[in-house]
C-alpha positions in Angstrom: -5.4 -19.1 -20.7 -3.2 -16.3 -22.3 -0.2 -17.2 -24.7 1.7 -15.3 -26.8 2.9 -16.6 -30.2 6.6 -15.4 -30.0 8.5 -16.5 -33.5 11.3 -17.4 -33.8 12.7 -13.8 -34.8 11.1 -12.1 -31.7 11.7 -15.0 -28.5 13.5 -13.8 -25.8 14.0 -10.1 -27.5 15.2 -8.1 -24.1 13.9 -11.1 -22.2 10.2 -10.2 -23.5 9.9 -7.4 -20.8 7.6 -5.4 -22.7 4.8 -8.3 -23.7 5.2 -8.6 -20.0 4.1 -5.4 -18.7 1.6 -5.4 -21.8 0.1 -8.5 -19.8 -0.1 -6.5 -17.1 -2.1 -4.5 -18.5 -5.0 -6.7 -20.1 -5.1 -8.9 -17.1 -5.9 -5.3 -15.0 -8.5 -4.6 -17.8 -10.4 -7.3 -17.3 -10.1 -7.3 -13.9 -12.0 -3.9 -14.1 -14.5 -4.8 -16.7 -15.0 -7.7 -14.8 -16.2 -5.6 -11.8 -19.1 -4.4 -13.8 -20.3 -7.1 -14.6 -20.4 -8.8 -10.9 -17.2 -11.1 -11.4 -13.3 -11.3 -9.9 -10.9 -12.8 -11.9 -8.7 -15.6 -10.1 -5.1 -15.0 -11.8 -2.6 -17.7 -11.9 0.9 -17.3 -13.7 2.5 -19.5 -15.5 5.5 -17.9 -18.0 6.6 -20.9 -19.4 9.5 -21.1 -21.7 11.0 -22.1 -24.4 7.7 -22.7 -27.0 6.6 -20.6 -29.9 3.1 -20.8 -28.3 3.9 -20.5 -24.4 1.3 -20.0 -21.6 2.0 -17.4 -19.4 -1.1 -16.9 -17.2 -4.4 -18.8 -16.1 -7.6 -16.5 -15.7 -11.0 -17.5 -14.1 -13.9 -15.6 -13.3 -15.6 -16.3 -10.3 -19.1 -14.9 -9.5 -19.4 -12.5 -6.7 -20.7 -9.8 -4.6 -18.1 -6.8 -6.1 -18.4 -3.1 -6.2 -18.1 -1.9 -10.1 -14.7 -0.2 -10.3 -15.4 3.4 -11.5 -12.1 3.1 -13.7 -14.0 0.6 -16.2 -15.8 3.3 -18.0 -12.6 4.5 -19.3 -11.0 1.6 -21.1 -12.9 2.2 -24.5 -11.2 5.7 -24.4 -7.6 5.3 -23.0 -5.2 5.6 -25.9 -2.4 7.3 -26.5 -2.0 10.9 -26.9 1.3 12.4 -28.9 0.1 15.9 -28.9 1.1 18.9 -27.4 -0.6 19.3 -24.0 -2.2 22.0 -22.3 0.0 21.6 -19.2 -1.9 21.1 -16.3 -1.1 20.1 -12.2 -1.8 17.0 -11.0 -3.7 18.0 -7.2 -4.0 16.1 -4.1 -6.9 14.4 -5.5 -4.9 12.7 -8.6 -1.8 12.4 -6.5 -3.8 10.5 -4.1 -5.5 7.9 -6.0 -2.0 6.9 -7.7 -0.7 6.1 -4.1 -3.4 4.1 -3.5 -1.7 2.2 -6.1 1.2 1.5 -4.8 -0.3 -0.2 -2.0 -2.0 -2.3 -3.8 1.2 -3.5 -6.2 3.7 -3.6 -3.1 7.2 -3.9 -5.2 6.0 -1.2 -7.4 6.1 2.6 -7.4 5.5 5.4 -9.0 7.6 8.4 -8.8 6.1 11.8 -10.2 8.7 14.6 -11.4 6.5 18.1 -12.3 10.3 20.3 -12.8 12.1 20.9 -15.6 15.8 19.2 -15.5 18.3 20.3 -18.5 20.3 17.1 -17.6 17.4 15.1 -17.8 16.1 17.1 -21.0 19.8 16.3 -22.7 19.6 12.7 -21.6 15.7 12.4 -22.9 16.9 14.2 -26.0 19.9 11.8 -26.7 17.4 9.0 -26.6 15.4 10.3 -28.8 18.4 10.6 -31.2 19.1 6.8 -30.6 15.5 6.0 -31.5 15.2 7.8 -35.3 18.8 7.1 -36.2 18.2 3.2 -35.9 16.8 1.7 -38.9 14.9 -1.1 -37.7 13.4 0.8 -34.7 12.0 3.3 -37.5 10.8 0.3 -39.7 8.6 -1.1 -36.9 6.9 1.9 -36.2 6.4 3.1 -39.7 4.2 -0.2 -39.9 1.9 1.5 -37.9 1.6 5.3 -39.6 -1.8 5.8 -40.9 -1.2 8.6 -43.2 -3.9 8.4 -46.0 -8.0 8.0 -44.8 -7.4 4.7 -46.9 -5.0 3.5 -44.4 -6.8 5.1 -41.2 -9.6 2.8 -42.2 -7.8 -0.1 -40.8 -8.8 0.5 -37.3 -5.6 0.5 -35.6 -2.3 2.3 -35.7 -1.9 6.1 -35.9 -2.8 8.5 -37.9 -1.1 11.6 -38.8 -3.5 14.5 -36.8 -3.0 11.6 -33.9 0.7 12.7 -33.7 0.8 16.1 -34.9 2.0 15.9 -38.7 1.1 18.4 -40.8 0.7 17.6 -44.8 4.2 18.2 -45.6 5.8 16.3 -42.6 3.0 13.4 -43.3 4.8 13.0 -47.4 8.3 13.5 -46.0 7.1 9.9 -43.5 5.6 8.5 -46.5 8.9 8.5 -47.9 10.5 7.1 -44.4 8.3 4.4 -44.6 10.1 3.3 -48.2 13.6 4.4 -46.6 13.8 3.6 -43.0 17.6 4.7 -42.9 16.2 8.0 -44.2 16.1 9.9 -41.2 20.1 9.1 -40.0 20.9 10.0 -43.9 18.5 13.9 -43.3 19.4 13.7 -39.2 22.0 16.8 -39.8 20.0 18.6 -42.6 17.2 19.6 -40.3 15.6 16.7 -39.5 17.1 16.3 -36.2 16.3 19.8 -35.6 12.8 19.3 -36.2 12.4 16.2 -33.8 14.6 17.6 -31.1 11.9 20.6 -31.4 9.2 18.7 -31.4 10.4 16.5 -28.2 10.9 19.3 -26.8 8.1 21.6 -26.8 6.3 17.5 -25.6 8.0 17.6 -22.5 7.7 21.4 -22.1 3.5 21.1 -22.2 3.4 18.5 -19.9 2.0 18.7 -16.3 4.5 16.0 -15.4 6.2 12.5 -15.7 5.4 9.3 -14.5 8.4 6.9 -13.9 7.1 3.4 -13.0 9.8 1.4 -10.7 10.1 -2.1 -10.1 12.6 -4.0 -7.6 13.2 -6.8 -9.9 12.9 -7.7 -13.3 11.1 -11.3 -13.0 8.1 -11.9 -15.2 5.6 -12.0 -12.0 7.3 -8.3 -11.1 6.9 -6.8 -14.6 3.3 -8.0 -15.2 2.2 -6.3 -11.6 4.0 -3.5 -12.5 1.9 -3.7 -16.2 -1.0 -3.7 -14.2 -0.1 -0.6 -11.8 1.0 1.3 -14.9 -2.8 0.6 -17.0 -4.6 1.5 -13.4 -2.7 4.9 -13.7 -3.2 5.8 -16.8 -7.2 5.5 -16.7 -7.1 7.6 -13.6 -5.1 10.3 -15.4 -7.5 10.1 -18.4 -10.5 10.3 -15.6 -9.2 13.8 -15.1 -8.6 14.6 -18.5 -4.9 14.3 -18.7 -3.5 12.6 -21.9 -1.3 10.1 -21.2 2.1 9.2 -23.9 4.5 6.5 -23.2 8.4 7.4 -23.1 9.4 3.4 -23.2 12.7 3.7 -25.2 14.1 6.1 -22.8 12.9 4.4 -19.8 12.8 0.9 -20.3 15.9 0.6 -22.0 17.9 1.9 -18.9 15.9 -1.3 -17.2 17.1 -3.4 -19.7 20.6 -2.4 -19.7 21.1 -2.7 -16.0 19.6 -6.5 -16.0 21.4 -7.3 -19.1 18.9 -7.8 -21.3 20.0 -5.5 -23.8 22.9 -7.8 -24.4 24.1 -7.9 -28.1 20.7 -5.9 -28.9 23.0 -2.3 -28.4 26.1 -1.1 -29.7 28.5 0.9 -27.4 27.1 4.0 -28.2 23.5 3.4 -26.6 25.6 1.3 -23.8 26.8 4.1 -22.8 24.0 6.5 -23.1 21.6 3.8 -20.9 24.2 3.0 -18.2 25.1 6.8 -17.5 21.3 7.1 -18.4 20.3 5.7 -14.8 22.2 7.8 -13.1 20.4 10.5 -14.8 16.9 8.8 -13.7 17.9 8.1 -10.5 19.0 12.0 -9.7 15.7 13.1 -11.6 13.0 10.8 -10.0 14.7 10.5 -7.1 15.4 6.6 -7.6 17.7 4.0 -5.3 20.8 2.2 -7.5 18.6 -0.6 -6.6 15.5 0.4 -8.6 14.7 -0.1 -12.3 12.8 2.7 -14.1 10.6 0.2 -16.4 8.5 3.0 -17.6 7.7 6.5 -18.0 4.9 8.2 -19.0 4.1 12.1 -19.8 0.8 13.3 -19.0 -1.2 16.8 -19.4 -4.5 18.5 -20.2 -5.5 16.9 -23.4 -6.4 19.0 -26.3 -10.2 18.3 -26.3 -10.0 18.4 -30.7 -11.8 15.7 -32.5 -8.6 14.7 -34.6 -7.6 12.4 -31.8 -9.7 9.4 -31.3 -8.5 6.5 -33.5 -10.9 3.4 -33.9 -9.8 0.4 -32.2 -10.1 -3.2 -33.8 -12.6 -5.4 -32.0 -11.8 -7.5 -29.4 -12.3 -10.7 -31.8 -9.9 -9.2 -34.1 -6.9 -8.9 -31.6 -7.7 -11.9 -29.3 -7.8 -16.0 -30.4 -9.1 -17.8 -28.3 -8.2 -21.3 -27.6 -9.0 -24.2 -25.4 -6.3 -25.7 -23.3 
C-alpha cells in the first residue's frame, strides 16, 4: 500500500499533480525490477482524500512466467543531468521504442520537438525568470544544494559539479540559501544575465525535448502518464542521453488550464502560463484539448565523473507499513 503523508501546509498544493506523476514513476520501477526477479505487480488505485496519511494505490506481486525487462538495469543510474550536453539525434531506433510507449499508456503521448523556436525560447526563458524571482520556489530548492563535500555526504540532493557551478557561483548560492529573495534583489545586476545564459546555451546543447501530454488531469491519468514519462527516460539514458526535467515551464501551463493554480499565482505568471499554451501547442504541435504535463530535455551526456550523486537507500526513503 503506498501513502503519502501530505501536511497540512502541502494538501491539495495544485491538486498534488506532481506526487502523482512521481507515483507513476515508482509503481513503473517496480514494475521493472519486478521483471527480474520473475514477478508482475497487480496495481490497484485508490487516491483517497481528505487524510494526512491517504492511500492512493494497492500493489501485489504475483509470481510468474515474465521476460526480465532490459530497462531494469538502468534504474540505479537514471538521475538527473543539469549539464550542458553534447547534442546528439535521437534515430529511428530511440524514436521507436518511445512509440511503443504510447501504446502501451493509451491517453498519453509524447511529442518530440529537435528545432529551435525563438518564441518558444522567449516563453522558456520568461519561465525561467518566474522561477528565480519567487522566493519560496528558490527556498525549496536551496534545501537541496549540496555545495561543501560535508553536505554532499548526505546522499541525496545536488551537488555543485552536478549542475555546473563553479567556485565563485557555488559562494554567491551559499549566500542565496541565507537570502532566498536574493536573486529578485541581484536579477538586474547580472544575475539574470547569467541564468538567461546558462538556460540558454541548456536548450542550445540539447538533441531535443520531450513534452509528455495527457487528455485529462485525473489522478488515474497523471500517474499512467508518471509511468510513461520514468519508461522514457531509462530508454534515453540506455542510449546515453541525459535526461533534465523542465517541470515549472510545462506543468504549470497544465495547472493553469485545469485550475489548479488557483490563488497559487499572481497575474503576472497567469498570464505568462495561459498565453504559455498557446506557445506549447504551436511548438509541439499540441490540440487545445491536450495538457503538456511535462517536458524533458535530453542529449549526449558528458561521460565526466563529477556527475553521479549517491542515492539514499531504499529504507531511508520508503516506510513501510501494514494496512
Amino acid at each position: 500500500m503506498f501513502a503519502p503523508n501530505l501536511s497540512t501546509s502541502y494538501r491539495g498544493l495544485k491538486r498534488n499533480h506532481a506526487s502523482q506523476l512521481a507515483l507513476g514513476g515508482l509503481l513503473e520501477s517496480l514494475r521493472l525490477s519486478a521483471t527480474s526477479r520473475g514477478f508482475a505487480i497487480n496495481t490497484k488505485y485508490i487516491f483517497e482524500t481528505g487524510q494526512t496519511l491517504s492511500a492512493w494505490a494497492e500493489v501485489r506481486f504475483v509470481a510468474c512466467q515474465v521476460t526480465a525487462d532490459p530497462l531494469a538495469d538502468f534504474i540505479t543510474q537514471r538521475r538527473t543531468d543539469r549539464r550542458i550536453y553534447q547534442g546528439g539525434e535521437l534515430d529511428e531506433v530511440i524514436r521507436q521504442k518511445l512509440s511503443e510507449i504510447e501504446d502501451e499508456f493509451p491517453g498519453c503521448k509524447i511529442r518530440i520537438q529537435a528545432t529551435r523556436s525563438q518564441t518558444f525560447m522567449q516563453y522558456f526563458l520568461k519561465t525561467e525568470e518566474l522561477l528565480w524571482k519567487n522566493s519560496k520556489i528558490v527556498r525549496d530548492l536551496c534545501k537541496w544544494l549540496r555545495l561543501t563535500k560535508r553536505e554532499a555526504q548526505s546522499r541525496d540532493g545536488m551537488t555543485a559539479q552536478s549542475i555546473g557551478l563553479n567556485r565563485i557561483e557555488s559562494l554567491i548560492f551559499r549566500l542565496i540559501r541565507k537570502m532566498p529573495i536574493l536573486p529578485r534583489l541581484l536579477w538586474s545586476l547580472g544575475f539574470g544575465f547569467k541564468i538567461r545564459s546558462n538556460a540558454e546555451k541548456a536548450i542550445e546543447s540539447s538533441a531535443a525535448l520531450l513534452c509528455f501530454v495527457s487528455r485529462s488531469m485525473d489522478p488515474v491519468s497523471l500517474c499512467r502518464l508518471g509511468q510513461c514519462a520514468y519508461r522514457a527516460w531509462l530508454i534515453l539514458n540506455s542510449h546515453g542521453f541525459g535526461v533534465q526535467p523542465l517541470s515549472f515551464s510545462s506543468s504549470s501551463v497544465a495547472d493553469q488550464r485545469s485550475g489548479a493554480m488557483i490563488g497559487q499565482s499572481n497575474l503576472e505568471e497567469q498570464k505568462v502560463f495561459t498565453d504559455g499554451k498557446k506557445v506549447l501547442n504551436d511548438y509541439f504541435n499540441l490540440t487545445d484539448d491536450d495538457y503538456p504535463v511535462w517536458m524533458f530535455r535530453t542529449g549526449l551526456s558528458p561521460q565526466t565523473a563529477d556527475m553521479p550523486v549517491p542515492r539514499l537507500s531504499v529504507q531511508d526513503v520508503l516506510l513501510a507499513k501494514d494496512f
